[in-house]
N, C-alpha and C positions, 0 to 999 in steps of 0.2 A: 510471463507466458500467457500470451493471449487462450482463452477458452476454448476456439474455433482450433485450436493447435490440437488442445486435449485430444477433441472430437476427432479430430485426422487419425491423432496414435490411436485410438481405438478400435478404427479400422482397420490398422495396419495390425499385421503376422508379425511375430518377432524371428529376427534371422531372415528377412526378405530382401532383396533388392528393388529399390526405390529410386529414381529421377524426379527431384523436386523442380518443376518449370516455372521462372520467374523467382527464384529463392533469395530473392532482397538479399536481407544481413545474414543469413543460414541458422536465426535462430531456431524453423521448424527444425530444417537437418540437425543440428545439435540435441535438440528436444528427441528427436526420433534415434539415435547413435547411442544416445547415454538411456533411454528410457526401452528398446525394443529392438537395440544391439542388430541395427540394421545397414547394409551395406548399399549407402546414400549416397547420390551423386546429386550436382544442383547445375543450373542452365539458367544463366540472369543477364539480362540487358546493359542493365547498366558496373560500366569499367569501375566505378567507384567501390560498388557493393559485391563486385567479384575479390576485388582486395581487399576487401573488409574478409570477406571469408575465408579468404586464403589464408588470410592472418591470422583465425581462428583454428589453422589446421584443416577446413573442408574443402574436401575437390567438387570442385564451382568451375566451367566453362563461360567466357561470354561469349551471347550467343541470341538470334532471336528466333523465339518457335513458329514460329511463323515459316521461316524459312531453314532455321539450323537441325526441328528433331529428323529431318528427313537422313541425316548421318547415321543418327539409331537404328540398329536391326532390327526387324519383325521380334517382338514378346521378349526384347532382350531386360526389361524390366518386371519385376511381379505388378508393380504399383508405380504410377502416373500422378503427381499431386498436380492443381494448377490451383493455386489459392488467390479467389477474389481479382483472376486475372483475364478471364476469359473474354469481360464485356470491353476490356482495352486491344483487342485487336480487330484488326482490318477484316480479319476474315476468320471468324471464328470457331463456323463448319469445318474448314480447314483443319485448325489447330484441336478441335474435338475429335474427329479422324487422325489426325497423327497421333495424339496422345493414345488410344484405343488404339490402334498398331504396333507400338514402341511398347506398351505396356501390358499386361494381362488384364488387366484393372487399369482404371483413371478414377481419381478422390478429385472432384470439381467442387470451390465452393463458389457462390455469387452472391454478391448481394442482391438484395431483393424490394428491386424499383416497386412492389408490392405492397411494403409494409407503411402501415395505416399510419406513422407520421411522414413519411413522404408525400400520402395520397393528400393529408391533413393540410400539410405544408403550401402543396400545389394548389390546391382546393381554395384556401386562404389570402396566400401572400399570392398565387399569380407567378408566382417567382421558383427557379429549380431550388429545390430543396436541399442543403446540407445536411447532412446526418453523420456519425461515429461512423458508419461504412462505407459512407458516399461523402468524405472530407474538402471537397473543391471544389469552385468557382465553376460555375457553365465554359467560362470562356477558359479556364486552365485544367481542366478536366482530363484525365487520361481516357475517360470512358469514352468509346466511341458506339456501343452497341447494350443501351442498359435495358434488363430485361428482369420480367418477375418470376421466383419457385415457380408460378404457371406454368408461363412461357417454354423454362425450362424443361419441366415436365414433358409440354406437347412437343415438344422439340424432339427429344431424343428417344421417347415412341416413334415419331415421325419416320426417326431413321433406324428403327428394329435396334434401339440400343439398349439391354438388360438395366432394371433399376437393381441392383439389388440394398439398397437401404436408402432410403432417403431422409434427413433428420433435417427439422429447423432449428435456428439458434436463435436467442433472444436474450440480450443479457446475459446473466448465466444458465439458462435452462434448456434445455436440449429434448427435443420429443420426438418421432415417429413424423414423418409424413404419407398419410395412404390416399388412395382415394377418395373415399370418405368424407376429408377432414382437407382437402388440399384448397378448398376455396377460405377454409378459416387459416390456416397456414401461411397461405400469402399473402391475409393482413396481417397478423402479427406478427412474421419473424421478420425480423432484418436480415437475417444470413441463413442461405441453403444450402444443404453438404448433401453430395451426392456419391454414392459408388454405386460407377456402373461398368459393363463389358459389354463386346461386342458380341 
């Protein structure tokens, strides 16, 4: 169980309804079922990883957000996960907007083109950087729009979007992101969890 999973169920209410976007193999959904007895649903691209889930017993749609949450009714979710998938779409204002419609809440995490061995990386070899949360080749890269905590940050002020917690992850440690502290936060974390509402 990834770390970054932890961090999710801590956000989440127990007894809530949930649509996990992009839910791979459904081991969040399962993690979140058995730990916070929540009534999850999942939304994944790929035909492979929807029958992986199914297998599992969890109701998994294929589907891509991009164009499939618009099916979802207004707040018919408490909670919107999109984990580590946002900078892989075309249009990502988009898919921030649907998910904040569909949902009362959205839990976004990103990795964080921020953190100091990225910049180290760049700075160094000249070359994009591999990292634990950035796994692939420039040229086979899913990400199409990579962006730092910053970024993010200014981003969803931009559009009057409520932070209400923002934590970075780094390895195992997990802390607070404020103001304050947000220019040391996107060098050292590799991954940014956010819950926000509209």
């Amino acid at each position: 169980m990834k770390n970054e999973f932890r961090v999710i169920a801590d956000l989440i209410e127990e007894n809530t309804k949930v649509l996990d976007v992009g839910c791979a193999d459904g081991t969040l959904m399962k993690f979140l079922i058995e730990n916070k007895n929540t009534n999850i649903r999942g939304l994944e691209i790929s035909k492979e990883k929807v029958q992986e889930c199914i297998a599992k017993g969890l109701t998994v749609i294929e589907g891509n957000a991009e164009k499939d949450l618009k099916q979802f009714p207004d707040k018919s979710f408490d909670y919107v996960v999109l984990s580590q998938t946002l900078q892989a779409f075309l249009n990502p204002e988009l898919v921030l907007s649907e998910l904040l419609r569909v949902g009362k809440r959205a839990i976004v995490t990103i990795p964080n083109f921020g953190y100091w061995k990225v910049r180290f990386h760049l700075l160094l070899k000249g070359t994009m950087p591999i990292t634990k949360t950035l796994p692939d080749e420039w040229y086979s890269t899913p990400n199409l729009h990579m962006c730092t905590i910053k970024d993010f940050v200014f981003f969803v002020k931009s559009k009057k979007i409520k932070i209400f917690k923002s934590l970075s992850l780094n390895n195992q440690n997990t802390s607070l992101i404020n103001d304050s502290n947000l220019e040391i936060k996107n060098l050292f974390a590799d991954l940014g969890i956010f819950l926000i509402e509209k």
